[in-house]
C-alpha positions as CSV (number, residue, x, y, z in Angstrom):
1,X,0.0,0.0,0.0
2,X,3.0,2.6,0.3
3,X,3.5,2.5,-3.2
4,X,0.9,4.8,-3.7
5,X,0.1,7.9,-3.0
6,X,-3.6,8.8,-2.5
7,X,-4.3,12.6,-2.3
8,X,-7.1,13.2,0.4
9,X,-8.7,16.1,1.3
10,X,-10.7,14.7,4.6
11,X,-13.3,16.8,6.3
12,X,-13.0,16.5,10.3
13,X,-14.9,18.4,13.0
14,X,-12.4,18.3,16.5
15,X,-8.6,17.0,16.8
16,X,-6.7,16.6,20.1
17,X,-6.7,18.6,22.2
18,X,-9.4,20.1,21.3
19,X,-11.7,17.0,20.9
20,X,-14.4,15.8,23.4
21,X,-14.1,12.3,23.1
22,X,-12.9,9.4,20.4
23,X,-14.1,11.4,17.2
24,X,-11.1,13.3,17.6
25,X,-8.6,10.5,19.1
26,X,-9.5,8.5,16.0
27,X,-8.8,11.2,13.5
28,X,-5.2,11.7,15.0
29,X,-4.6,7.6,15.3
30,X,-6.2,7.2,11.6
31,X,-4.0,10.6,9.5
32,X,-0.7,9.7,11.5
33,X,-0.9,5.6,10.0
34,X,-2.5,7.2,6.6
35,X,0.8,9.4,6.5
36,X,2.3,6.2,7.1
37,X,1.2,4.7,3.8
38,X,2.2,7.5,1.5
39,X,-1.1,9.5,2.0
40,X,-0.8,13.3,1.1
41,X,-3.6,14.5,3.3
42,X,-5.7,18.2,3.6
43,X,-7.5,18.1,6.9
44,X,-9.8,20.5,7.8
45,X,-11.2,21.9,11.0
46,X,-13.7,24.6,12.0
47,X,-11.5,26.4,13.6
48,X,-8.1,27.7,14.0
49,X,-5.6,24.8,14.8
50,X,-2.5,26.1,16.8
51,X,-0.9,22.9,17.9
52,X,1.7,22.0,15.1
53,X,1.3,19.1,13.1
54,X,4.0,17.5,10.2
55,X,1.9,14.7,8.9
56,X,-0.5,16.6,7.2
57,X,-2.0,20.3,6.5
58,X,-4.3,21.3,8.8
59,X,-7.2,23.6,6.6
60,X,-8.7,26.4,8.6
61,X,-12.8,26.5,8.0
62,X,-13.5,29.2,10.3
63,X,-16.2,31.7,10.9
64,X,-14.7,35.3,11.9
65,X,-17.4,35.3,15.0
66,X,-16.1,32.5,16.6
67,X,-12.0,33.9,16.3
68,X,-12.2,34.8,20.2
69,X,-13.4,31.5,20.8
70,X,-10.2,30.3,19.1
71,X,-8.3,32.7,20.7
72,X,-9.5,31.4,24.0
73,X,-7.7,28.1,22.7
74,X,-11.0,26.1,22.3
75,X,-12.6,24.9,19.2
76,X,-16.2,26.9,19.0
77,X,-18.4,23.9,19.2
78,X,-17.7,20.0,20.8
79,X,-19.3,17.2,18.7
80,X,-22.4,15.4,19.8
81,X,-23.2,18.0,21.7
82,X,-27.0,18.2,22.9
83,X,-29.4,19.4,20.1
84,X,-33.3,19.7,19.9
85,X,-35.4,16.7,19.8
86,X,-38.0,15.2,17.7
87,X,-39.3,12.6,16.1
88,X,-37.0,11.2,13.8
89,X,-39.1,9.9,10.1
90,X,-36.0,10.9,8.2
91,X,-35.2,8.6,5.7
92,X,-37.9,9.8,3.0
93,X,-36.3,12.6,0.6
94,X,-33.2,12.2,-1.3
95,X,-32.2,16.2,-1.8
96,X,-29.2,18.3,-1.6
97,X,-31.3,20.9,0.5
98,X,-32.3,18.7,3.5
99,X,-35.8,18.4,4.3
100,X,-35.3,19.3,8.0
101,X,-34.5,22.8,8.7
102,X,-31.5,23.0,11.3
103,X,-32.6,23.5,14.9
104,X,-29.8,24.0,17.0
105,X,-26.9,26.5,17.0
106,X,-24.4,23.3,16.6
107,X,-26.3,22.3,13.3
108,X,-26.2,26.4,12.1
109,X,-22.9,26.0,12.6
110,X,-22.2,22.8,10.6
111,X,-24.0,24.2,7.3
112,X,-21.6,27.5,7.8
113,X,-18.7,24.6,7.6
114,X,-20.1,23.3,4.4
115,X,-19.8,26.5,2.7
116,X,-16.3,27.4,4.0
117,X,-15.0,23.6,3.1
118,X,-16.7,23.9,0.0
119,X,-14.6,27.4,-0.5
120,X,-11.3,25.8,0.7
121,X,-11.9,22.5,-1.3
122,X,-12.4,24.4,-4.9
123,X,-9.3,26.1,-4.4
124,X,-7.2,23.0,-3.6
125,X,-9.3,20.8,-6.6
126,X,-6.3,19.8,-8.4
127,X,-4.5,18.4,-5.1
128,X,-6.7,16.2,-4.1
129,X,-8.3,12.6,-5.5
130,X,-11.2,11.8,-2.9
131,X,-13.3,13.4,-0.1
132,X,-13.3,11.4,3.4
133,X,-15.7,12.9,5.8
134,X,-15.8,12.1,9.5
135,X,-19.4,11.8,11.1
136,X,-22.7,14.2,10.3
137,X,-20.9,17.6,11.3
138,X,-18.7,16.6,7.6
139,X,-21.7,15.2,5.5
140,X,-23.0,18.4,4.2
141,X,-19.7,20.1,3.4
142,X,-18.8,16.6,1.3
143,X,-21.6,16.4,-0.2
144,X,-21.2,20.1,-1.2
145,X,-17.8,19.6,-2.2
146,X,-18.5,16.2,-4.5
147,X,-21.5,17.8,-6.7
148,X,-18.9,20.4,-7.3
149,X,-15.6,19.1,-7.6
150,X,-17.1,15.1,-8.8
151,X,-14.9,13.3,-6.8
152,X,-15.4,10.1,-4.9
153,X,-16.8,10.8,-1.3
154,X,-16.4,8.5,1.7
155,X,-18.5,8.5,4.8
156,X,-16.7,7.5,7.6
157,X,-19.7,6.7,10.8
158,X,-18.0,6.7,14.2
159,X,-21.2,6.9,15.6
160,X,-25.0,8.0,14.6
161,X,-28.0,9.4,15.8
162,X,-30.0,6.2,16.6
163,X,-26.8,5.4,19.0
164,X,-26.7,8.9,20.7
165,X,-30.2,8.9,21.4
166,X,-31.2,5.3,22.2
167,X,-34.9,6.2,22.9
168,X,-35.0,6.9,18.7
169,X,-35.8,10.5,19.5
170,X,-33.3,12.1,18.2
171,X,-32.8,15.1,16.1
172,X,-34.7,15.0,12.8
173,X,-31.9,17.5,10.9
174,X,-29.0,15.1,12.3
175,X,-30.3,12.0,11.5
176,X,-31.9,13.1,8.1
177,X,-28.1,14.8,7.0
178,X,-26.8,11.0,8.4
179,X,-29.0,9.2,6.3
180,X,-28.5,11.6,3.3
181,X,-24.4,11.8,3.2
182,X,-24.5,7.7,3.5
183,X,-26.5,7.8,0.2
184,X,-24.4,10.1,-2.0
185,X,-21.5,8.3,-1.2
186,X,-19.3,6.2,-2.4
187,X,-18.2,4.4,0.4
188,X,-19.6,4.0,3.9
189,X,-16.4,2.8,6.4
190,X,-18.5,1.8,9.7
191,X,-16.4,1.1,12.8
192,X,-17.9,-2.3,13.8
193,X,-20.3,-4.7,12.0
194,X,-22.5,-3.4,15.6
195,X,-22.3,-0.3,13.1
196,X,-23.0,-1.8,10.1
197,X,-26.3,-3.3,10.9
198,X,-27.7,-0.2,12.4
199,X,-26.9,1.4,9.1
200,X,-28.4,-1.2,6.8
201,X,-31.6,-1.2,9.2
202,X,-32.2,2.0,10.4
203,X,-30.6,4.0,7.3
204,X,-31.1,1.7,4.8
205,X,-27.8,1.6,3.4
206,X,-26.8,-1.0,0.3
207,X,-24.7,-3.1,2.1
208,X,-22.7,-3.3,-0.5
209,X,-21.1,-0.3,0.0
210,X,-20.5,-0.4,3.4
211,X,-16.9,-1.6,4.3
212,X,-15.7,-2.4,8.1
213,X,-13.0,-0.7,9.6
214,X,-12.2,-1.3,13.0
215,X,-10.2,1.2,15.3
216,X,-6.7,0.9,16.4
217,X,-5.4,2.0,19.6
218,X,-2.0,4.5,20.0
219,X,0.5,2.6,21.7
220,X,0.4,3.7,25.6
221,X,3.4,5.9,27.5
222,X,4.9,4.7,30.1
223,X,3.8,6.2,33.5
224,X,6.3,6.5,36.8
225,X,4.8,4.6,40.0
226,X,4.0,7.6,41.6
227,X,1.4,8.9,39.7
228,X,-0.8,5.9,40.4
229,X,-0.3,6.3,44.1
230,X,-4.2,6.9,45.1
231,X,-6.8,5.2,46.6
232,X,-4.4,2.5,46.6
233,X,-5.9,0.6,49.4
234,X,-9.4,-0.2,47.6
235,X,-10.6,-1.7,44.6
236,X,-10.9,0.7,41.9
237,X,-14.1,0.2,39.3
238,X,-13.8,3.2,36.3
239,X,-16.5,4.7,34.2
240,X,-15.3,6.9,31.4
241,X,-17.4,8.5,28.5
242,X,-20.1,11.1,28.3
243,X,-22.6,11.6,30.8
244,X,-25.6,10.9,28.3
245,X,-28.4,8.5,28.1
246,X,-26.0,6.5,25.6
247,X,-23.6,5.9,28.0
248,X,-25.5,3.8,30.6
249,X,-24.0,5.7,34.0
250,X,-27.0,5.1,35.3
251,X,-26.3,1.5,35.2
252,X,-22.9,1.9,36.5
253,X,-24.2,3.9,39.5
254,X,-26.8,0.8,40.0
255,X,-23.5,-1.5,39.6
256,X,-22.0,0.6,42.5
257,X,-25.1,-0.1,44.9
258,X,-24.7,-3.9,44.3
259,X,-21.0,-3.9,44.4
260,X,-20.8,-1.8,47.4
261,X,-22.7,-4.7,49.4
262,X,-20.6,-7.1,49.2
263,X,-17.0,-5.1,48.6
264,X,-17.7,-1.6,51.0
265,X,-14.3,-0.7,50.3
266,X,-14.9,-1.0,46.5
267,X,-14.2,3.0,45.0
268,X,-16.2,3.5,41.8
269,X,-15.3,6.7,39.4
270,X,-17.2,8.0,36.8
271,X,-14.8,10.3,34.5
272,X,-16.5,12.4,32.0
273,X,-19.0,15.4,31.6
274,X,-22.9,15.6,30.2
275,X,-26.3,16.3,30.4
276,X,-26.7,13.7,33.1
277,X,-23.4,14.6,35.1
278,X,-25.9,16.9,38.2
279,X,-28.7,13.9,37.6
280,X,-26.2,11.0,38.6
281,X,-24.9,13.7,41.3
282,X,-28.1,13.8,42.9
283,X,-28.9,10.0,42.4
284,X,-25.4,8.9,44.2
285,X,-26.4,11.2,47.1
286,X,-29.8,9.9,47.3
287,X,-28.5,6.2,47.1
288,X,-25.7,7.0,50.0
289,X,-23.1,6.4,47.9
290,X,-21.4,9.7,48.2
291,X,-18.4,7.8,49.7
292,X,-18.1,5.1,47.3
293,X,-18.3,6.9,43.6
294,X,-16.2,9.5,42.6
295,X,-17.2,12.5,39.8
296,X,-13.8,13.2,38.0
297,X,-15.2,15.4,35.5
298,X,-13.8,15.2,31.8
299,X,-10.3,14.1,32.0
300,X,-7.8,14.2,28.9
301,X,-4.1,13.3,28.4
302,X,-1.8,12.3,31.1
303,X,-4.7,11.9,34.0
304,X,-6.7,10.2,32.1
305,X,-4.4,7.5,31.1
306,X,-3.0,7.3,34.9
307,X,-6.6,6.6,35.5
308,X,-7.1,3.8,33.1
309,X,-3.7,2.3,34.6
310,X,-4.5,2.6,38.0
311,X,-8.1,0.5,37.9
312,X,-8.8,-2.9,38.8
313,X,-11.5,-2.9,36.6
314,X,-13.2,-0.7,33.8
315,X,-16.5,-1.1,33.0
316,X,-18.7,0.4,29.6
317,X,-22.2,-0.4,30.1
318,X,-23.3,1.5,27.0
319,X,-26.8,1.0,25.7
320,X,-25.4,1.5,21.8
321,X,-21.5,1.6,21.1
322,X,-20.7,2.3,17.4
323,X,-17.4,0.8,19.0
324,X,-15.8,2.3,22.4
325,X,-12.2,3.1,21.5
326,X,-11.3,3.8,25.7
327,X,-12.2,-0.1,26.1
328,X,-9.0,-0.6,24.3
329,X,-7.0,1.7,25.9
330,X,-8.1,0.4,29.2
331,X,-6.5,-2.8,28.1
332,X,-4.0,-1.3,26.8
333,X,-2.9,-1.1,30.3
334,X,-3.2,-4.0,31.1
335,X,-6.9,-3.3,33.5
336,X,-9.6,-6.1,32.7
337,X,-12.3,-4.9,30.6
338,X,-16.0,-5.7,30.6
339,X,-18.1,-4.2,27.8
340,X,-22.0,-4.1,27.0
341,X,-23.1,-6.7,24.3
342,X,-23.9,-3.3,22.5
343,X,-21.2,-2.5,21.5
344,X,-18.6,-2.4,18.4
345,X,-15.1,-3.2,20.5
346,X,-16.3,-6.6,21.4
347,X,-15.4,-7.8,18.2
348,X,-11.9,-6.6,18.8
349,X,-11.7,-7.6,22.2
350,X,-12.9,-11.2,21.8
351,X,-11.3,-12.0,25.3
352,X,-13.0,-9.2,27.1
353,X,-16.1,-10.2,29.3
354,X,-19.0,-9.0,28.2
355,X,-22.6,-8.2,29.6
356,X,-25.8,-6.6,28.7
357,X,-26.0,-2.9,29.7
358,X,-29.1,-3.8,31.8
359,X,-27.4,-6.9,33.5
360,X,-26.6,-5.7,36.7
361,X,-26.3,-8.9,38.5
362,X,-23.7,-10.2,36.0
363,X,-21.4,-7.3,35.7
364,X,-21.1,-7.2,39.7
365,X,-20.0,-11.0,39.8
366,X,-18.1,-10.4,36.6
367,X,-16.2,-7.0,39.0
368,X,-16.7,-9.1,42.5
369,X,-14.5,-12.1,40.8
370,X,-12.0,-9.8,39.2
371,X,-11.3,-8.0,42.5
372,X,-10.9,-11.4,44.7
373,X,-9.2,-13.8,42.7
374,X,-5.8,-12.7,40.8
375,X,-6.0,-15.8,38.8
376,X,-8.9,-15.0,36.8
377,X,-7.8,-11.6,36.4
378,X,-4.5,-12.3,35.4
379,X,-6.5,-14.7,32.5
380,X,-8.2,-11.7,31.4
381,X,-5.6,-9.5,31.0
382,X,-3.6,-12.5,28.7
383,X,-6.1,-12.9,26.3
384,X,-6.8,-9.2,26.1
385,X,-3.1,-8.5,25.2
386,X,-3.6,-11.2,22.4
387,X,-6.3,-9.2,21.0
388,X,-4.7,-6.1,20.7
389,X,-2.0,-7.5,19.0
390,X,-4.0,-7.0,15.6
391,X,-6.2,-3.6,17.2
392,X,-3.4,-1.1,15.2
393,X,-4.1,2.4,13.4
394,X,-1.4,0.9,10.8
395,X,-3.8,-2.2,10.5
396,X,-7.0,0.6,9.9
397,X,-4.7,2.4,7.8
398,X,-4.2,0.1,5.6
399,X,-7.7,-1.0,5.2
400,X,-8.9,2.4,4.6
401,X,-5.9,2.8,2.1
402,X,-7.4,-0.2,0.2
403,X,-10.8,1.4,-0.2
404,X,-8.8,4.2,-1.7
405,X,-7.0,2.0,-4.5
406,X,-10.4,0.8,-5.3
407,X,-12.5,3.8,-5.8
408,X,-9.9,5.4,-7.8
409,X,-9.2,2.3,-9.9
410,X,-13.1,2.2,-10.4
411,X,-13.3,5.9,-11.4
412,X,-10.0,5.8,-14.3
């Protein structure tokens, strides 16, 4: 695959730091293995990126307004963050001009994008071969960008609407862009084959064109001793993602209850920030576990990954996980893993135990075990390290690469 050189102008919305969860982690992990393989990739951003990068050029898609925010040194809007709701009957018209008018300031936002990538990317025509766009907040600028410039356009779904808002309420202007940018493409990569049935059912997507590309994981620094000196004395059980109904904290905080009663020493933390963060607040207070589960807040970089070391046990009890990239860097570091049945990264992590998000009862014998006998969790841990032996960014890379080849072969 490093004999060619595919010219890519891909259309992101975040990239660390400024990124609110794995959208953005699996932008860097993806471009820096693309690089890798002789790619020649245009990335652009919605606002003004100040951290340098050498692997690719970084296009600024910014609206003058928001230059204070980028000033500030934070990117003007997170992804996925909370929009208006309602019903979602989406999948009907097949029209450039979507049928849903855009209801939140984050979707106002994203059609301003389309028209400034759609600027940048017919000055920069001749440099690129394809259009790879990352998630709904891209679709609209690619699909701008392809009825202009005709060339192939790849959707890349890291996650979608019917996941975000399980209860199938979602936003009809998010979902309806979703289902419209998977149909004038040319490709659809979904994370997971959890992914790829969603999109076939629920967005009615010709499975034919849907290729699955599973997420690597960056290999992990090394951390001194000291800074996973805390709470060393009790068992350490880790939440990490968004506060949102998709998550399932709720579950995790019910997890804590019936782990507490049996292991009262047992120290559960929930890392991460959302609409539910005061809600789960108020519910650990109610339940009298104000002493047993900890509210970290979002956490990024170094203290996050000291987190992910130090636990005995993580736990993602998501309701719908396109995939759940921090499961893999939890065992990364060598912390057992148990993830819901929902969820794209148990097809990675074969050895991983698994649970549904509403099982309770089996994900505190699953913790209970782990915690009391070292034999079983040293088990874990071995096969886990066997499966991410083949969960690489260079493996993704060159998967993605291949889809490349293939579309441009098929356009000459």
């Amino acid at each position: 695959m490093r004999d060619t050189q595919h010219r890519v102008l891909m259309v992101g919305w975040e990239y660390p730091p400024h990124n609110s969860g794995g959208l953005g982690v699996a932008c860097e992990g993806l471009t820096h293995a693309l690089a890798d393989t002789n790619a020649n990739i245009f990335f652009t951003l919605p606002y003004r990126f100040s951290t340098a990068v050498t692997h690719m050029k970084v296009i600024t898609c910014q609206n003058p307004a928001e230059v204070e925010l980028a000033l500030a040194g934070r990117p003007p809007f997170l992804a996925y963050s909370p929009s208006v709701v309602s019903p979602a009957d989406f999948a009907l018209k097949d029209s450039i001009e979507l049928s849903a008018l855009p209801q939140s300031e984050i979707e106002q936002r994203v059609n301003y994008y389309a028209d400034q990538v759609l600027s940048a990317g017919k000055q920069l025509r001749q440099k690129y071969d394809l259009i790879h766009a990352h998630d709904w907040m891209a679709f609209p600028a690619a699909m701008k960008l392809q009825e202009k410039v005709k060339k192939p356009f790849i959707a890349h779904i890291h996650s979608t609407e019917m996941d975000r808002i399980p209860s199938g309420h979602g936003s009809h202007y998010i979902a309806h862009t979703e289902y419209l940018g998977m149909q004038r493409a040319d490709r659809v990569i979904a994370v997971s084959n959890f992914t790829k049935r969603i999109l076939i059912d629920k967005y009615h997507v010709d499975p034919k064109k849907i290729v699955v590309v599973h997420n690597g994981v960056t290999p992990a620094s090394k951390l001194v001793n000291d800074e996973l000196q805390f709470a060393t004395k009790r068992p350490m059980i880790v939440f990490m993602g968004r506060l949102t109904a998709q998550k399932g904290a709720e579950y995790f905080l019910q997890l804590a209850r019936a782990v507490v009663d049996q292991i009262p020493e047992a120290l559960f933390v929930v890392a991460g920030h959302g609409d539910q963060y005061h809600s789960l607040l108020f519910q650990s207070a109610y339940q009298q576990l104000s002493a047993s589960v900890l509210f970290t807040g979002f956490m990024r970089d170094h203290q996050r990954e000291a987190l992910l070391s130090r636990a005995d046990v993580f736990v993602m009890p998501s309701l719908s996980e396109p995939f759940g990239l921090v499961a893999l860097e939890a065992a990364q570091r060598e912390t057992p893993v148990i993830v819901s049945e929902n969820s794209g990264v148990k097809e990675m992590l074969t050895h991983s135990l698994k649970a549904d998000f509403w099982d309770v009862e089996k994900m505190a014998s699953y913790i209970t075990e782990l915690v009391t006998d070292p034999v079983f969790r040293a088990q874990v841990v071995t096969g886990q390290n066997e499966d991410l032996e083949h969960a690489t960014w260079q493996n993704a890379a060159d998967n993605v690469s291949k889809i490349y080849s293939k579309l441009l072969e098929k356009k000459s």
